[in-house]
Every structure is written in C-alpha cells, then in structure tokens.
N, C-alpha and C positions, 0 to 999 in steps of 0.2 A: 504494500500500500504506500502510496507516495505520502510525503507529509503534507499536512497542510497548507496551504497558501496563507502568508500573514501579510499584512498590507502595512505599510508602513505609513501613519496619516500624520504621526505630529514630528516637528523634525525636534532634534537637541544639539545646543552647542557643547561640545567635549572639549576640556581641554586635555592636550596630552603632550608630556614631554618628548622633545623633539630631538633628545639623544636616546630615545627607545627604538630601533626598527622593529617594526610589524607588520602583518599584511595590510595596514591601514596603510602605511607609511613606509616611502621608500628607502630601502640603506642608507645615510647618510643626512635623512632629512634633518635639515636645521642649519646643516652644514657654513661654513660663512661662502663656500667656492661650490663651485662644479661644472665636470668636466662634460656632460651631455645637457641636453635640452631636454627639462622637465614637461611633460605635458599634463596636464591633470586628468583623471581617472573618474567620469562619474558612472556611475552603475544604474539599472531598475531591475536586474535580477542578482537577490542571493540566497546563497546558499541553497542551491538549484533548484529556487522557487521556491524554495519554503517562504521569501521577503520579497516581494514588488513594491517597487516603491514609485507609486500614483501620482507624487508632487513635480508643479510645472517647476522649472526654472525661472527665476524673476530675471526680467528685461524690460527695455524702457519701455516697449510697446506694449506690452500685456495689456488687456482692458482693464480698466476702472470703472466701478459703478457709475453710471449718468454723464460717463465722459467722452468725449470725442478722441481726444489726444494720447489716450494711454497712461500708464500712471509717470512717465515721465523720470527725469534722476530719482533715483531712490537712496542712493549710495553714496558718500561721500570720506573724504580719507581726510581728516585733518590732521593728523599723525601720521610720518612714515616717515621709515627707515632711509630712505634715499636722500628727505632732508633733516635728518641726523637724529633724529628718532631714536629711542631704545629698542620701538618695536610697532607696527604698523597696529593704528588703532583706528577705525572706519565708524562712519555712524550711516545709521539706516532712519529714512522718514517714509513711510507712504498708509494709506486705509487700512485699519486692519481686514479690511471686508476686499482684500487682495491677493488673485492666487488660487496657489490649494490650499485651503485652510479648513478649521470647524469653527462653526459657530454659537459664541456664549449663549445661555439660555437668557442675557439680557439684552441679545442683538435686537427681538422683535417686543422686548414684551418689558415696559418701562417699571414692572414693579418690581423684576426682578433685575432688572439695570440697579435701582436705588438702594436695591437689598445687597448687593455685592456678587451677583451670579457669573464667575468670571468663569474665562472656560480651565483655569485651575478648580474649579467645583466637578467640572465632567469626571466620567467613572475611568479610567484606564482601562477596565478591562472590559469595556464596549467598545473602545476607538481602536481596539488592537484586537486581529484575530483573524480566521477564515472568514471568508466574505458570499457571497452570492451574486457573480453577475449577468442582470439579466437586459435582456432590448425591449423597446419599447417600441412597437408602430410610428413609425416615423411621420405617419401627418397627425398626430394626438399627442394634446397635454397629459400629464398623468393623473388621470382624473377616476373617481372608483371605479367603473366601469371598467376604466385598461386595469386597475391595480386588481380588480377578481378576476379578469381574462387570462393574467401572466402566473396566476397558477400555483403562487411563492410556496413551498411548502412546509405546514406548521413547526415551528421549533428555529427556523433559521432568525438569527438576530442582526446580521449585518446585508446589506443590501445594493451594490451598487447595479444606477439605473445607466444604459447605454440609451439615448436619444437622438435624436437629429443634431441636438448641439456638435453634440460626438463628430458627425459625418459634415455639417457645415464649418468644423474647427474655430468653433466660435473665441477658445481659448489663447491663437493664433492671430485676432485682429484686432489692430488699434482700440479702433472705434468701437465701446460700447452698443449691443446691437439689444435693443427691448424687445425682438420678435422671440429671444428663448425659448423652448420648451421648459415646462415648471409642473410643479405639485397644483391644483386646485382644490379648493377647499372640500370638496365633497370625498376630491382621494385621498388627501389626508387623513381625514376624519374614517375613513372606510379602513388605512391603515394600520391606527391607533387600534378598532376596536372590532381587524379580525384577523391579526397578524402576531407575530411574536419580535417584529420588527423593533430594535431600537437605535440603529445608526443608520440613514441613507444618506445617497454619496451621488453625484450627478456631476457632468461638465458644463459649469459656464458660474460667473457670479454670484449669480442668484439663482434662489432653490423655488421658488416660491411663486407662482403666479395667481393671484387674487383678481377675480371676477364676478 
C-alpha cells in the first residue's frame, strides 16, 4: 500500500545552521566562497509523494483581491551583506488574503475578528493530512446540487475542489478576475450538514461566491 499523500498547506521558516550539511543543504552551504554556480532547488514532491506541496510561488504579478495590477513588490532587503551587513535581512508587505494561504475564522465573520480568531487558533491536525481531490463541472459554481452529484464519500475530512479556475489559470494572471468559480451559499450549507468535510481547498483568491 502506498503511503499516504500529505499536503503540505502552511509553510515555516527554519532556521538552520549553515555549517550542518544535509539533504536540505548543500556541502558547504554558508560557505564565504564557491567554486560552482549554486542554483536553488525547489520541490512539490516528497518523499515519493507521501508530501505535495500545493503553494504558488509569490511574484509581483500574482492577483490580488479587487486589483488590476497584481500584488506588486512585496519584498524588500534593507539589510545585506553586499552592503556590509552581518547578514541579509528582507522584509515582506502584501494582503494577507494572498496566494496559497488558509483563512482565519475572523476573515469573514467580525465577531470572531474582535475575539482574536487568528489562524494560530486553526486545528493542525485538519490543515495537515490525506486529502480528496475531486473536479467539478466546469460551467457550475459549487452549489448543493454539484456538492451531492460529486458523491464525497462519508468519513473523508479534507477536500480539495479542481474547477475551471484550475483550467483558466486564474492563479497565473495579473488582473484580479470576479468571474471565479466559488462555494454558494446553498453548497455550503448542504456541506456542513451532510458531509464529514472540515478543510476545502480550491484555486483562485476567493473561496466564496455569494448570490
């Protein structure tokens, strides 16, 4: 039996000393010289698919919510080593509501914004695990009717949805595009109360289309 698939949805920053090699880290990393041209290594399969890892790359074009222009610099180095720095130190600014992300249970819902519902509250052992994915009719929102057609079978907990967004690479262009595919409120609610569902996962900004 093969092992499971685990998805990899929230990222962490590690720090790790840079006179250790390891498969993370090339021979010598840290090093002050070197004699080849380093290329960076990133991965979406490990550990032969027991880890996919689902998250876009940030770049200046990624969309942003209600924006034309994409989320634009994000990244800035006011520290580095090149101008005499001890050690290259970068600051980041853009929405949190950018990307792959999950979303705090106080994104949509103001009383739990005021109460503190950060997504440090989320369960770790919902956002991490085997997943289920499944396609959706590609001229349909996810509305009850698609969500009893696709058949989910009871006991699955994690869920990702393949939509049009998927196949139009909404991910991929500047310009914020409001034509999505989304949850409506009727699939939602059809969701919650006949499914064992507690994490879904979809391509584009926004999860959510309200009608």
């Amino acid at each position: 039996m093969k092992p499971p698939v685990l998805l990899l949805l929230l990222c962490a920053a590690v720090l790790t000393v840079a006179t250790l090699a390891s498969e993370a880290y090339p021979s010598g990393y840290g090093a002050d010289s070197c004699d080849v041209d380093l290329v960076p290594v990133r991965q979406e399969v490990y550990d032969g698919g027991r880890i996919i890892d689902i998250s876009h790359r940030y770049i200046t074009d990624m969309p942003a919510f209600e924006s034309d222009e994409g989320i634009g610099q994000f990244l800035w180095l006011p520290k580095s080593m090149k101008n005499g720095s001890i050690a290259n130190n970068s600051e980041m600014k853009m929405q949190a509501h950018t990307g792959t992300h999950v979303d705090a249970p106080g994104h949509v819902f103001d009383h739990y914004f005021d109460a503190g519902f950060d997504v440090d509250t989320l369960d770790l052992e919902v956002l991490n695990g085997p997943a289920l994915l499944v396609d959706v009719p590609r001229n349909k929102n996810i509305t009850a009717e698609v969500m009893e057609s696709l058949n989910i079978p009871k006991g699955v907990r994690r869920v990702l949805f393949r939509t049009l967004n998927t196949d139009r690479r909404l991910m991929f262009t500047k310009k914020f595009d409001s034509s999505y595919v989304g949850f409506t409120q009727d699939g939602a609610k059809w969701l919650v109360e006949n499914t064992n569902i507690k994490l879904v996962g979809k391509m584009n900004t926004f999860f959510l289309y309200w009608h």
